[in-house]
BAKELO-944913 format. One record per residue (C-alpha): residue number from 1; x, y, z. Coordinates in nm, 3 decimals, always signed. Layout:
BEGIN
{NUM; {X; Y; Z}}
...
END
This chain:
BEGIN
{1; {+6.092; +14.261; +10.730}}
{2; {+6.089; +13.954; +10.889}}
{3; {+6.211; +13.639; +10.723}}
{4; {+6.216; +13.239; +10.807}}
{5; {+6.431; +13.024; +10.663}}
{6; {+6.445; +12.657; +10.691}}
{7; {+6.768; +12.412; +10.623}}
{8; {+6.895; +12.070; +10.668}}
{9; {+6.569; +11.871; +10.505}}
{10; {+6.775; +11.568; +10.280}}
{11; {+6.737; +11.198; +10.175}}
{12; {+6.804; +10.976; +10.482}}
{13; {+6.707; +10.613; +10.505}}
{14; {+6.496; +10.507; +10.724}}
{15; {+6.599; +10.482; +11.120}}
{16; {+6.822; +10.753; +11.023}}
{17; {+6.848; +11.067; +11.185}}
{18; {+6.837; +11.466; +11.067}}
{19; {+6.814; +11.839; +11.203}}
{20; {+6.654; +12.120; +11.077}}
{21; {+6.706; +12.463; +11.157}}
{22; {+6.520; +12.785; +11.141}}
{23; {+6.631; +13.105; +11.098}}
{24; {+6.468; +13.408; +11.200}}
{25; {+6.581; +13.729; +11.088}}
{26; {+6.444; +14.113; +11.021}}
{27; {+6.339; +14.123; +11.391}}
{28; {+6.478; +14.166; +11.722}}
{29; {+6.613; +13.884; +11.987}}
{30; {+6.391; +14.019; +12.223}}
{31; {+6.079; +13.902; +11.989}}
{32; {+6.214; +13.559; +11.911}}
{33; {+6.234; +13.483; +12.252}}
{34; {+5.935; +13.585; +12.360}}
{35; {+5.752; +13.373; +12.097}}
{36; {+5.590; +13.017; +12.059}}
{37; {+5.752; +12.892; +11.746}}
{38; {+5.643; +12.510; +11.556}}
{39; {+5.749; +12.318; +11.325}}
{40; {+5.468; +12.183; +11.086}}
{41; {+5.483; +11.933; +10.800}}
{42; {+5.262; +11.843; +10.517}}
{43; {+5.330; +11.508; +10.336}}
{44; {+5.181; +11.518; +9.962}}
{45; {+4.781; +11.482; +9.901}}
{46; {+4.728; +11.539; +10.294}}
{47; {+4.686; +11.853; +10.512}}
{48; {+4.937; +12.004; +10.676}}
{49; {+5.053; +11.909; +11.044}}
{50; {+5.193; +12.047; +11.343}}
{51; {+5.480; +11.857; +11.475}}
{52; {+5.602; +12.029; +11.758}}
{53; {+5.588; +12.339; +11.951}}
{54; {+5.791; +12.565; +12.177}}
{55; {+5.704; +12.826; +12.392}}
{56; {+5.911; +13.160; +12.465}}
{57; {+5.973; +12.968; +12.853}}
{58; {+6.103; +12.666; +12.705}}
{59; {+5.822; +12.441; +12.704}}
{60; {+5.749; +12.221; +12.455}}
{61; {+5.485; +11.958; +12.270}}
{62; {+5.464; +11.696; +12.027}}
{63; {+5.277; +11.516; +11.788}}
{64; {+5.206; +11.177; +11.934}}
{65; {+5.315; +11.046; +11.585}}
{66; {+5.695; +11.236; +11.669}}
{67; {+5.709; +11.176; +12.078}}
{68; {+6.033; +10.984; +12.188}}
{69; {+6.189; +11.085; +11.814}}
{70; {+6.183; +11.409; +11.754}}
{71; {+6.334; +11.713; +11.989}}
{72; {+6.237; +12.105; +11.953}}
{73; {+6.498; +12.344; +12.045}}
{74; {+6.557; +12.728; +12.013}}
{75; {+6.890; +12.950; +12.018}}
{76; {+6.796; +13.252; +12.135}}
{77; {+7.126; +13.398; +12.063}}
{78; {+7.085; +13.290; +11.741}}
{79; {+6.742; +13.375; +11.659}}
{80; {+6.722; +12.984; +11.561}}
{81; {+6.523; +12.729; +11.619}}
{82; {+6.594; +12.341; +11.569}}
{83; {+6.446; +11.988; +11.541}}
{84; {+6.647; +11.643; +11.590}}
{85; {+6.463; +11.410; +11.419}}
{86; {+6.567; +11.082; +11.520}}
{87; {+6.464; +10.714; +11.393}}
{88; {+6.298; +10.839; +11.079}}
{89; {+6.030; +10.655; +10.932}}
{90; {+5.922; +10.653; +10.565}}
{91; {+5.620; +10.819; +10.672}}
{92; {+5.785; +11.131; +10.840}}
{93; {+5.879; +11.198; +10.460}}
{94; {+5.726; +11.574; +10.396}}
{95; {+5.773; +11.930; +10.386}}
{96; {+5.888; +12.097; +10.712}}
{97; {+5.786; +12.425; +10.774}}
{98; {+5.902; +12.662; +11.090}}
{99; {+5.599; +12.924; +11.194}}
{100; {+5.628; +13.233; +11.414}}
{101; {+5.300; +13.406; +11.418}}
{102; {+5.164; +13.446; +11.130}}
{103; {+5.491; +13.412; +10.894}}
{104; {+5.608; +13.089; +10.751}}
{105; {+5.925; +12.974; +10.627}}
{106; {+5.950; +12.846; +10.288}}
{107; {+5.995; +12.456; +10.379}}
{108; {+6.249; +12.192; +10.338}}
{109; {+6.238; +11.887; +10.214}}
{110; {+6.252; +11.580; +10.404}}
{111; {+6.247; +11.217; +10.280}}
{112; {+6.294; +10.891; +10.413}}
{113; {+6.386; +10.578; +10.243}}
{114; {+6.268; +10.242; +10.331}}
END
């Protein structure tokens, strides 16, 4: 079964700077890589966002509200995928959420201090 797990969501003040990782497990490299994998977010009382995206070749996309700040990545040796966030604002504060398919990590926690 596969499973997605999130980490590295915290309390930073704003301008500050975090990176979240996804782990993918339960399936084989060959999968992962082959994949487009995001990162979404959904910020309380409003619907839930993608962020960023990245393809199985490497390419990649961004909210316009994240361009310049925020870089996707992917390990495909270690069936993980990553996001530098960079000069947080108070209104990046949400849940982050990794997607592959159809299957959904459980989200972490991000919030940003003014």
């Amino acid at each position: 079964q596969v499973h997605l797990v999130e980490s590295g969501g915290g309390l930073v003040q704003a301008g500050g700077s975090l990176r979240l990782s996804c782990l993918v497990s339960g399936t084989s490299g060959t999968i992962f890589r082959i994949n487009t994998m995001n990162w979404y977010r959904q910020a309380p009382g409003k619907q839930r966002e993608l962020v960023a995206t990245i393809t199985g070749y490497g390419s990649t996309d961004y909210a316009d509200s994240v361009k310049g700040r925020f870089t996707i990545s992917r390990d495909n040796a270690k069936n993980t995928m990553n996001l530098q966030m960079n000069s947080l604002r108070p209104e990046d504060t949400a849940v982050y959420y990794c997607r592959l398919g159809h299957l959904w990590g459980q989200g972490t926690q991000v919030t940003v201090s003014s």
